[in-house]
N, C-alpha and C positions, 0 to 999 in steps of 0.2 A: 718774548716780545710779541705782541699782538699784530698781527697782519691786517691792516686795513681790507675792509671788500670794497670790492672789485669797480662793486655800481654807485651810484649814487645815493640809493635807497637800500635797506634791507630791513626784512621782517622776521623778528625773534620769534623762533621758533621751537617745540618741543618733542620728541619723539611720539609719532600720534597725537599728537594737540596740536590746536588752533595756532593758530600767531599767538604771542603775548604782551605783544606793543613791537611798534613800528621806529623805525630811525632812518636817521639820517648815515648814509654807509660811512663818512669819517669819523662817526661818533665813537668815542673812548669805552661809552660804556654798553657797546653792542655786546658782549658775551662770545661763548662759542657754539649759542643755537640762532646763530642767526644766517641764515640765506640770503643771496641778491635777488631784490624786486624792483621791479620798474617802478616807475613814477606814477603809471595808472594802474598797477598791483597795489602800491601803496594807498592811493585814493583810494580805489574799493574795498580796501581792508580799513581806514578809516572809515569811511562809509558805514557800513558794518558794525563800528562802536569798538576796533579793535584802539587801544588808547595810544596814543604817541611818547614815544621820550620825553620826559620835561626835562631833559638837557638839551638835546640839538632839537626840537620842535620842529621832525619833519612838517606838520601840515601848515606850519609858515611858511617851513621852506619853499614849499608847493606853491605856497599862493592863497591856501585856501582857509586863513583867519586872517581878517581886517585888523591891521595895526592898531 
């Protein structure tokens, strides 16, 4: 059973590697390299060109793509 994180946001991560997409922390399909990040950890890794989940589409959740 998968334990939901903790925050709101978390960033897939890899031993020594960048992020490798961003989510929304209830998302099913975070993995087990994912870390909790804030809301403005996740902007500036958006930012950055890191790419979002196309399931839970943190950077809607954010606010930060026009419907």
């Amino acid at each position: 059973m998968r334990v939901p994180v903790a925050t709101p946001n978390a960033a897939e991560i890899g031993a020594g590697q960048p992020p490798g997409r961003v989510h929304v922390g209830t998302c099913w399909d975070t993995g087990k390299r994912c870390a909790p990040a804030s809301a403005d950890q996740i902007r500036d890794l958006l930012a950055q060109g890191v790419p979002a989940c196309r399931l839970c589409r943190p950077d809607s959740e954010l606010g930060l793509l026009d419907s």
